[in-house]
Phi, psi and omega in degrees: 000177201213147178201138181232133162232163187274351167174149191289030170260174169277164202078351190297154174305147176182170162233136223206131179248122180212137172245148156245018188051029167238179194294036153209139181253183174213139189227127222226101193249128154249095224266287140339097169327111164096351183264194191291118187276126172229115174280141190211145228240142172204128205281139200283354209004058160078007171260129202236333150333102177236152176244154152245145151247167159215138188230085215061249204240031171283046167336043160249161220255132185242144135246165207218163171232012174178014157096349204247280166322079196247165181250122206279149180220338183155148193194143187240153176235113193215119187295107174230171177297186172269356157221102193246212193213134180246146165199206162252130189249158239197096174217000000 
């Protein structure tokens, strides 16, 4: 999975993209430090490429079946500073 947070503690705000490669990926928005992370389950059709873009404080999340083709999947609007931390996420 792929995630942008407003800062590596726990509890930080984000948007968290995630597939396990099977027919459902998930996508995870946290709009508030410290609050309630909420996750949703969404069927994967076989795209396992995934992106967040961001545009000011805008978050959406594409999937792909082949990095060319992308598909729009969810998008947030979550107020953070102009310099957060991206990464891969692992679970």
């Amino acid at each position: 999975g792929i995630v942008m947070r407003e800062s590596s503690n726990a509890g930080a705000k984000k948007a968290q993209l995630m597939t396990n490669l099977s027919s459902f990926s998930r996508r995870e928005f946290r709009t508030t430090t410290n609050g309630a992370a909420f996750p949703q389950q969404f069927p994967s059709n076989q795209r396992y490429w995934l992106r967040i873009t961001r545009a000011g404080n805008q978050f959406t999340m594409q999937v792909s079946p082949n990095g060319t083709a992308w598909y729009f999947v969810g998008a947030q609007n979550i107020s953070m500073g102009s310099c957060i931390e991206m990464g891969l996420v692992v679970t």
